[in-house]
C-alpha positions as CSV (number, residue, x, y, z in Angstrom):
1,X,-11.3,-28.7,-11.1
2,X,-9.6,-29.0,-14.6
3,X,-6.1,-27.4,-14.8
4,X,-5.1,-25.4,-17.2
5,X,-1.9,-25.6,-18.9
6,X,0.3,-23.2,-20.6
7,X,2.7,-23.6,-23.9
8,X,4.9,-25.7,-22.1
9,X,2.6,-27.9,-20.5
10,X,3.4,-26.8,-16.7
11,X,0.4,-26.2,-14.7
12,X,-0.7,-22.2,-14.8
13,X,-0.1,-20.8,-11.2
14,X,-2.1,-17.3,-11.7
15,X,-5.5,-17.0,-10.0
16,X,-8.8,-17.2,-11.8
17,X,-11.8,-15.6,-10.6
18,X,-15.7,-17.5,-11.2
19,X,-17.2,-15.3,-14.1
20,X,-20.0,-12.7,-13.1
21,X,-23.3,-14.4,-13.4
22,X,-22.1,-17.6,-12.5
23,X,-23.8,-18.6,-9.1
24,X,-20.7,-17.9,-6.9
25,X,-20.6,-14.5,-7.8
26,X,-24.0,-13.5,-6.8
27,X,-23.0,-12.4,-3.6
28,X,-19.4,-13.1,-3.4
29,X,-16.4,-14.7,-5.6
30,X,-14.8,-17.6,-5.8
31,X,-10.5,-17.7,-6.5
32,X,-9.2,-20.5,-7.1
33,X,-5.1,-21.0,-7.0
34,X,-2.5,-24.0,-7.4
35,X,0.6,-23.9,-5.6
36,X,3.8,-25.5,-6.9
37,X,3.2,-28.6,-5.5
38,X,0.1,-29.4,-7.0
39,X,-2.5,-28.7,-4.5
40,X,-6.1,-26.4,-5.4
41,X,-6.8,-23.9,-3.2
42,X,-10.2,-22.5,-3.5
43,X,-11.7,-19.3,-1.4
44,X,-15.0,-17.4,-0.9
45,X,-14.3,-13.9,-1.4
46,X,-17.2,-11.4,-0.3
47,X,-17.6,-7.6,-2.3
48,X,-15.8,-8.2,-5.7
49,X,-15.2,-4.8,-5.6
50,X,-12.7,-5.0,-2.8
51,X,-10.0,-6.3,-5.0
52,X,-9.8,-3.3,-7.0
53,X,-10.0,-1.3,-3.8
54,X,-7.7,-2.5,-1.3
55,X,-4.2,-2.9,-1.1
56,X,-2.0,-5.1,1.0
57,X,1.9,-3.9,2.6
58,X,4.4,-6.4,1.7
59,X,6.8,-6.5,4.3
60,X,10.7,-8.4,3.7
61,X,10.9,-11.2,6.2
62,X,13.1,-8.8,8.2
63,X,10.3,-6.3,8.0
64,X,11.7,-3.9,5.4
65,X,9.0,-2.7,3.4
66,X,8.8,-3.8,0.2
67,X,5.7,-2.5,-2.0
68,X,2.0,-2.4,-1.8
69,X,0.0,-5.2,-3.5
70,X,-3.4,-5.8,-4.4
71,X,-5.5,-8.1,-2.2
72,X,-6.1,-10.8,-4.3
73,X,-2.3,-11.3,-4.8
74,X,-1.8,-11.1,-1.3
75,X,-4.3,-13.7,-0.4
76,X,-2.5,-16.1,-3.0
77,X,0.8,-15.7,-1.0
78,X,-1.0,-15.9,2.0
79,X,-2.8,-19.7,1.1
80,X,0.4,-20.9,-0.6
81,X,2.5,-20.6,2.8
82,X,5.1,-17.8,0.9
83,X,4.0,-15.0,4.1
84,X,1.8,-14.6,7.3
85,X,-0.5,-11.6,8.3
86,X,1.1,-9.3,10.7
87,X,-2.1,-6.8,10.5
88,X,-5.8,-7.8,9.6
89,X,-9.0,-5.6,9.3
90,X,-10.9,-6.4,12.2
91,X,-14.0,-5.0,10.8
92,X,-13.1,-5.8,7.0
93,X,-14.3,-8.6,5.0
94,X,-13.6,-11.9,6.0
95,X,-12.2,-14.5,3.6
96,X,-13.1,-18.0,3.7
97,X,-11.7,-21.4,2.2
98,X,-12.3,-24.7,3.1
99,X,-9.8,-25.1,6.2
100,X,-9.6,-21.6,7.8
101,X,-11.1,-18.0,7.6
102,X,-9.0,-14.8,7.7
103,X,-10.2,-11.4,8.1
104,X,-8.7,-9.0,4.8
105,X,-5.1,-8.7,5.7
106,X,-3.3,-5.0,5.6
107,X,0.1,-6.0,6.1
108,X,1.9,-9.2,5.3
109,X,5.3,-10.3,5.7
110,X,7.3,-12.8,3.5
111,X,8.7,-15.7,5.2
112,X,11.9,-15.9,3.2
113,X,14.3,-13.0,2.9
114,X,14.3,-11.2,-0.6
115,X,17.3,-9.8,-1.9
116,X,16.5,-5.9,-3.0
117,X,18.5,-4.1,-5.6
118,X,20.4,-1.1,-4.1
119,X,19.6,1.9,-6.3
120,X,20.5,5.1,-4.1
121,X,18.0,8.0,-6.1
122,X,14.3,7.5,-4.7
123,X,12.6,8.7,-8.1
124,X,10.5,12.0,-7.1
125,X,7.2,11.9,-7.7
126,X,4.1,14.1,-6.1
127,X,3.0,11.6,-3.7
128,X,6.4,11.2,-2.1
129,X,7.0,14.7,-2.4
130,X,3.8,15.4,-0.6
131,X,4.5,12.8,2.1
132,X,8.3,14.4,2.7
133,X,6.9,17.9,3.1
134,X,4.2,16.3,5.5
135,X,1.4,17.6,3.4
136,X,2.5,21.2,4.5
137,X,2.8,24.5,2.5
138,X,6.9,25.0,2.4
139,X,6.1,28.7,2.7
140,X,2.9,29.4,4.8
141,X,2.3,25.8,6.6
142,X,-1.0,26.1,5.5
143,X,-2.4,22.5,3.8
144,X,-0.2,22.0,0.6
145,X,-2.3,20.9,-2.6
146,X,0.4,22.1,-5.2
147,X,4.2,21.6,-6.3
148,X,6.3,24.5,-6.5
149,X,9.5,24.6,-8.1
150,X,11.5,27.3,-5.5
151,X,13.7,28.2,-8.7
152,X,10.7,28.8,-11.2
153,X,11.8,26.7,-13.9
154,X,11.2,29.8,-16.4
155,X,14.4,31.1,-14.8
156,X,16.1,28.1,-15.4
157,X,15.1,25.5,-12.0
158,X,15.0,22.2,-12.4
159,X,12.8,19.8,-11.7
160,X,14.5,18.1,-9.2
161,X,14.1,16.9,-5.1
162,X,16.5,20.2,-4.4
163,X,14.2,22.4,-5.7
164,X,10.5,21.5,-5.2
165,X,8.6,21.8,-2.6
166,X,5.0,21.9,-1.3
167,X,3.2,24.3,-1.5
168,X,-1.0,25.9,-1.3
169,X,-2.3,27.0,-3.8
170,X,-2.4,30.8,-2.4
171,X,1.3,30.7,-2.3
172,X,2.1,28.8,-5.3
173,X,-0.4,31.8,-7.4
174,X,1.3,34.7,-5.2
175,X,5.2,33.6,-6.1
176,X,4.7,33.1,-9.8
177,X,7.6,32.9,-11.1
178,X,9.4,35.0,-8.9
179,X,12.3,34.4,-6.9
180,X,12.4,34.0,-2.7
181,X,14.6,36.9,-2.6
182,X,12.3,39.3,-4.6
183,X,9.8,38.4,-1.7
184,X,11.4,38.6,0.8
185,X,10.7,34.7,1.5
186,X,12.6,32.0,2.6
187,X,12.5,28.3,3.3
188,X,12.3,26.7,6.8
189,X,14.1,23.8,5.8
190,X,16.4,22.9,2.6
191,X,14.8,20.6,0.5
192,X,17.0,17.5,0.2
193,X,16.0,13.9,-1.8
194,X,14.6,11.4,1.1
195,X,16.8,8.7,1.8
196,X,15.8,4.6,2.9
197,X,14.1,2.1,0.6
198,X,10.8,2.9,2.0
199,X,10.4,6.1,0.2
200,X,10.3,3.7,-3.1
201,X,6.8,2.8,-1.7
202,X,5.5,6.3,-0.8
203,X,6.5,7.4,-4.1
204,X,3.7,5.4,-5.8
205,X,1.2,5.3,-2.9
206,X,-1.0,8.3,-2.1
207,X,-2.9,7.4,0.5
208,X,-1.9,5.4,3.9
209,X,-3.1,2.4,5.4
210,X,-3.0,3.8,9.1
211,X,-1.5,0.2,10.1
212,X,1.4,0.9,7.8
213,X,3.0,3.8,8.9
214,X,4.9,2.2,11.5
215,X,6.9,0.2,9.3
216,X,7.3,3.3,7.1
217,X,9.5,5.5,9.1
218,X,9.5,9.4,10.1
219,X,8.2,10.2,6.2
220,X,4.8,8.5,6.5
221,X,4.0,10.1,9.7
């Protein structure tokens, strides 16, 4: 297979995928990869679509999770020796290459440790709002499928970890912009920011791998 080459005449490490119509990609794809030392991987990927579907848990070598990648990239890691599957799909896809066949892997963990920066604020966002109020109404503990700032923010709330909550949409219409004490309501817990570096990952992941929530702690569950 030719290699491509960049600016600087190094070899170009990204993955390319065969172009639709071409013969491999009639039933199934073929990647092709080349690892620092030189070598060409090449695999047989079955349903394209999967790659925009599916996403992989990074785990730290010392099992910290890290973030959620897409398959293809974890596959790359995967051939080039950088991590090894913890979890497979038993009934997923199964990837093939010239030397081995893997079924789709769900969680993968790094082989060498990676250092993370320390930032101590997990940014809020619905999803991890959602998954630190368990997907509960703050108010009834009914199913929650809104936000509700407890402070309306028409009375000056922010919008912060301290003073949203979950909420259905039943309560959410009912308190308005009302206060808890002009209801007569009142929280069954104090909303507080989540703290550990998982959270970073629930922040920008909506739904759950089932195979990833025990390396996610208490807020996945």
């Amino acid at each position: 297979m030719a290699q491509r080459k960049n600016g600087r005449g190094h070899r170009n490490h990204r993955a390319a995928v065969a172009t639709p119509g071409s013969p491999s990609t009639t039933a199934s794809r073929t990647l092709h990869s080349v690892t620092p030392a030189g070598d060409v991987h090449t695999v047989v990927v079955p349903e394209a679509s999967i790659w925009g579907r599916r996403r992989v848990l990074l785990l730290n070598s010392t099992y910290e999770p890290l973030t959620a990648l897409p398959l293809r990239r974890a596959v790359i890691m995967l051939m080039c020796g950088k991590a090894d599957v913890v979890h497979d799909d038993p009934v997923g896809p199964v990837i093939h290459s010239a030397t081995r066949s893997i079924s789709a892997p769900t969680v993968i963990r790094l082989r060498t440790f990676v250092r993370v920066p320390y930032r101590a604020r997990i940014p809020m966002t619905r999803a991890a709002l959602m998954h630190r109020d368990r997907f509960r109404c703050a108010y009834c503990g009914a199913k929650a499928d809104t936000v509700d700032h407890v402070v309306p923010r028409s009375r000056g709330g922010g919008h912060s970890w301290e003073n949203c909550v979950a909420a259905c949409s039943a309560c959410n219409h009912r308190k308005a912009d009302k206060l808890l004490s002009e209801l007569g309501w009142s929280l069954h817990t104090t909303p507080l920011p989540p703290k550990g570096q998982h959270w970073r990952l629930l922040s920008s992941v909506k739904e759950l791998d089932p195979a990833w929530v025990r390396y996610l702690g208490e807020g996945a569950a």
